[in-house]
C-alpha positions in Angstrom: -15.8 -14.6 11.1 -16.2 -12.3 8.0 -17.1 -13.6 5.1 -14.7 -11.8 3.2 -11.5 -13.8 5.1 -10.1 -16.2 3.5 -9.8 -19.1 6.2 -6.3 -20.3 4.7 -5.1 -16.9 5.3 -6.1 -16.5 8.7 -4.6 -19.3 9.6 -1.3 -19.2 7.2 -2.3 -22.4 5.6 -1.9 -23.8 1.9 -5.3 -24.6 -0.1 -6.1 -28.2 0.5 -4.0 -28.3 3.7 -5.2 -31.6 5.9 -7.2 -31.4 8.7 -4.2 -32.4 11.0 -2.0 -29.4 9.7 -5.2 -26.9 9.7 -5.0 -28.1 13.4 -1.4 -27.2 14.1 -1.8 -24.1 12.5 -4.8 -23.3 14.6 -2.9 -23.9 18.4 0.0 -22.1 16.4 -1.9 -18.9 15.6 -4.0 -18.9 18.6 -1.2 -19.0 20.8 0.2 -15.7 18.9 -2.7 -14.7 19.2 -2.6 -14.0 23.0 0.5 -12.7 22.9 0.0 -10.3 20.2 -1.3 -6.9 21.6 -3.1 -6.1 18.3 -3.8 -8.9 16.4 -5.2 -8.9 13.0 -7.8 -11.5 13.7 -9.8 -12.4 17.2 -9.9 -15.9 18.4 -13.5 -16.4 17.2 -12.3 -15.8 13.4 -9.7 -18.3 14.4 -11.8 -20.8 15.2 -14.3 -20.0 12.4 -11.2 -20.6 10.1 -10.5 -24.0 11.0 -14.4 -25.0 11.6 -14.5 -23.7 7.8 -11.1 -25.7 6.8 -12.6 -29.2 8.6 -15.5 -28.8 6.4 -14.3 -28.6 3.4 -14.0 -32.4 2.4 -13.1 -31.9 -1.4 -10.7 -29.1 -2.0 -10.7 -29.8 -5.8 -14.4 -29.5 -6.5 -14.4 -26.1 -4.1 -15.2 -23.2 -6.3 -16.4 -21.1 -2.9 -12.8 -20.2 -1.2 -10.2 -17.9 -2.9 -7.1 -20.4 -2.9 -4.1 -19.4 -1.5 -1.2 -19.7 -2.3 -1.9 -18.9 -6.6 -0.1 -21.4 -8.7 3.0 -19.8 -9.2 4.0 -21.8 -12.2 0.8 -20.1 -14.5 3.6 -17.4 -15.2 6.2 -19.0 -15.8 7.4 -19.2 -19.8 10.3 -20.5 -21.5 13.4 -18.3 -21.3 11.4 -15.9 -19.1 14.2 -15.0 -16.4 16.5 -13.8 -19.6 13.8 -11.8 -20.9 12.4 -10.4 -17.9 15.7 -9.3 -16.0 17.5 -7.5 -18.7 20.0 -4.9 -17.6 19.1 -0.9 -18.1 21.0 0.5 -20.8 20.8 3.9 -21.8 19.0 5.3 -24.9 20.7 7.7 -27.4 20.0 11.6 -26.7 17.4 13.0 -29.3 17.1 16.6 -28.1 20.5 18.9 -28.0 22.1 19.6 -25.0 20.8 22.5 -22.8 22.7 25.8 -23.1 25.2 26.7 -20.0 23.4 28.3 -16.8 19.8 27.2 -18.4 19.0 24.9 -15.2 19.8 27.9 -12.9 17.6 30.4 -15.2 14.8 27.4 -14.8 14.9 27.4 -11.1 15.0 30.8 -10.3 12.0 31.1 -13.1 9.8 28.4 -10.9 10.4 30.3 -7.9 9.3 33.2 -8.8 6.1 31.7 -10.1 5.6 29.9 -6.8 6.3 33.2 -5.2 3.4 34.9 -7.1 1.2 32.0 -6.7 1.6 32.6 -2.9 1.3 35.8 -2.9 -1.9 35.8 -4.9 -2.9 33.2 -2.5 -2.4 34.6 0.6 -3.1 38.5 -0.7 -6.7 38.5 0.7 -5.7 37.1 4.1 -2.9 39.4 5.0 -5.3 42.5 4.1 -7.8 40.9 6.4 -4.8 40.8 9.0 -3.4 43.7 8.8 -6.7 45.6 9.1 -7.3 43.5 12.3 -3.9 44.8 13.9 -4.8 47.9 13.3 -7.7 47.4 15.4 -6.1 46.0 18.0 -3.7 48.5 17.9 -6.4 51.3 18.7 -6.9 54.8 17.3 -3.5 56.1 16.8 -1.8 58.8 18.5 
């Protein structure tokens, strides 16, 4: 197994889970595993996962193993659901309003640059091509 996996990941497993669970998760993933037709991890990383989870006899002094899940309680504050979810609300206009027909006169203005930009870009190859229909062409008649 990779020492960049996380053996509570690959085997969908809590930090700290007991050896008894890391075991039920183990015959659970591997038999996913073998009916999966691309799985994520092989049965050797499998294994290594719960070899790594039965060694690990103190889960609070481990510094060595990312810990899954995060404690989702670090974030929480009080009155944080009422701050954090407020509704949209619109802010007040601080430019004027645009003149009638302006957003047309901007469009066809941006396609006309893109149409010169395209044209400048493609100038040099459609030379190129049209000299080599000539050729193909032959001498003319």
């Amino acid at each position: 197994m990779s020492t960049r996996r996380n053996p509570y990941i690959v085997l969908g497993i809590d930090f700290g889970t007991p050896v008894d669970e890391a075991k039920k998760a183990f015959a659970s993933v591997s038999r996913r595993l073998r009916r999966h037709a691309d799985p994520p991890f092989t049965l050797e990383d499998v294994t290594a996962a719960e070899h790594e989870v039965k060694q690990l006899t103190d889960p609070s002094g481990s510094t060595g193993i990312f810990r899954v899940p995060a404690d989702p309680g670090a974030y929480e504050m009080e009155g944080a659901a009422e701050l954090l979810s407020l509704a949209p609300r619109n802010l007040p206009r601080r430019t004027p309003p645009s003149p009638e027909g302006a957003a047309a006169e901007l469009e066809a203005l941006s396609l006309a640059f893109e149409a010169r930009t395209l044209d400048a870009a493609l100038a040099p190859g459609l030379d190129g091509l049209a000299d080599q229909l000539r050729s193909l062409a032959g001498p003319a008649r």
